[in-house]
C-alpha positions in Angstrom: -7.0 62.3 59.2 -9.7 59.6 59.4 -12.2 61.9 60.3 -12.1 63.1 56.9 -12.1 59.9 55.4 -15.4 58.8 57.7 -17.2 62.4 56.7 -16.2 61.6 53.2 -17.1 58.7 53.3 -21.0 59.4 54.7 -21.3 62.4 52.4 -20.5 60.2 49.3 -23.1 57.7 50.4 -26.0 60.3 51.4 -25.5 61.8 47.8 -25.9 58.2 46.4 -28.6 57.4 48.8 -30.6 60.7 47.8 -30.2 59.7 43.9 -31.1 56.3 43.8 -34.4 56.9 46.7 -36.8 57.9 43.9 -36.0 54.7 41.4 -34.7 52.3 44.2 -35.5 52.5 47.5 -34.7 49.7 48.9 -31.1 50.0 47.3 -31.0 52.9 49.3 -31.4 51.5 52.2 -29.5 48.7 51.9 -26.7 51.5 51.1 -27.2 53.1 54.3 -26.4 49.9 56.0 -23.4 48.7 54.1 -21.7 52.4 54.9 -22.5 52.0 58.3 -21.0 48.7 58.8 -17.8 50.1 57.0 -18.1 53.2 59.2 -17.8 50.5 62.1 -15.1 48.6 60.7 -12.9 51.9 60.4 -13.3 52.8 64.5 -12.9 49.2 65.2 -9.4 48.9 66.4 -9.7 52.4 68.0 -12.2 50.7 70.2 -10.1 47.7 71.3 -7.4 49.7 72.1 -9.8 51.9 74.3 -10.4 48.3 75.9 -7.1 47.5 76.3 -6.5 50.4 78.2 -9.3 50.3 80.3 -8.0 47.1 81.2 -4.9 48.0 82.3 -6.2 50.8 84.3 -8.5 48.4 86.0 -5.8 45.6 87.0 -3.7 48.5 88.3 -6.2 49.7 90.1 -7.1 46.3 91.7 -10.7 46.4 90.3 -12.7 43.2 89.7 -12.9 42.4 85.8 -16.6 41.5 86.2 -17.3 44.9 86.4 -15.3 46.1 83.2 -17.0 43.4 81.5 -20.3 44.6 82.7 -19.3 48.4 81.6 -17.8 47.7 78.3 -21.8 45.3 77.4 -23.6 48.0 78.3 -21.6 50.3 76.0 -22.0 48.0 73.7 -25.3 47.3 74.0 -25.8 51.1 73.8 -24.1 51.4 70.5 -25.6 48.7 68.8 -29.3 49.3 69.5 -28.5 52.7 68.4 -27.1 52.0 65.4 -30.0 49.4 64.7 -32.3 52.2 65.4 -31.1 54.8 63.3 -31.2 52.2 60.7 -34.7 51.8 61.6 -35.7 55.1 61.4 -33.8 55.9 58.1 -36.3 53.0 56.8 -39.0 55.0 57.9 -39.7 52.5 61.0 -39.8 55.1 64.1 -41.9 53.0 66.1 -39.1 49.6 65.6 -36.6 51.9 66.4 -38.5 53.0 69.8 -39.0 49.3 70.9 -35.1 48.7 69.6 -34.4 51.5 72.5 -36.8 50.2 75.0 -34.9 46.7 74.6 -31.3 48.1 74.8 -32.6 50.4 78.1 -34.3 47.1 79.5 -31.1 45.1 78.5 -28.9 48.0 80.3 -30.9 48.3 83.4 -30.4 44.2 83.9 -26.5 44.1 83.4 -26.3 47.2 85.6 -27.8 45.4 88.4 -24.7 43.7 89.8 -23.1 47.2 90.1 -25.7 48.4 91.3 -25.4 46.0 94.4 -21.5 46.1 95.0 -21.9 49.6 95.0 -24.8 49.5 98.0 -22.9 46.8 99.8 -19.6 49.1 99.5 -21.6 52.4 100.9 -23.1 50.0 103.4 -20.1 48.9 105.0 -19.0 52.4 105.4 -21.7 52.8 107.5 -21.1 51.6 111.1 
């Protein structure tokens, strides 16, 4: 199961992390973030084939790919400024993690826009 692999995987590296804090911090941290990475390389290819499927459930459903492509940035723009700012905060940075957040909600609240608007104009013309 690769579930067990991952938790290994971030047990092993928190027990490493914890011994070498005292001599090398900075070791540690870099640590963190090269197990993270690999994390993210191991779900990889279960997130494109989420993609692909969404995909195919949109052409089948005659949606505009605009809007998939919207969905799936903000996602990963979600993701990203997440994983940034746990980084962040495992550094001992809490306040660049906030603005990291602030950036990926600004970020988010700009691509949603455009949805935002076909979904109005859709209600709208409902309306007689």
């Amino acid at each position: 199961m690769e579930i067990m692999q991952i938790v290994g995987l971030g047990i092993v590296a928190a027990v490493l992390a914890v011994t070498i804090r005292h001599n090398k911090p900075e070791m540690a941290m870099l640590l963190s973030i090269a197990v993270g990475i690999i994390l993210f390389m191991m779900v990889l290819g279960k997130i494109g084939a989420v993609i692909d499927v969404l995909k195919e459930l949109s052409a089948r459903a005659n949606l505009n790919m605009v809007y998939l492509g919207t969905i799936l940035k903000i996602v990963a723009i979600a993701y990203i400024a997440d994983f940034g700012a746990q980084i962040c905060r495992d550094a001992g940075e809490g306040a660049v993690a906030s603005k990291i957040e602030f950036a990926a909600k600004v970020l988010i609240l700009v691509l949603a826009v455009p949805i935002m608007i076909a979904v109005l104009q859709s209600l709208l013309k409902l309306v007689p």
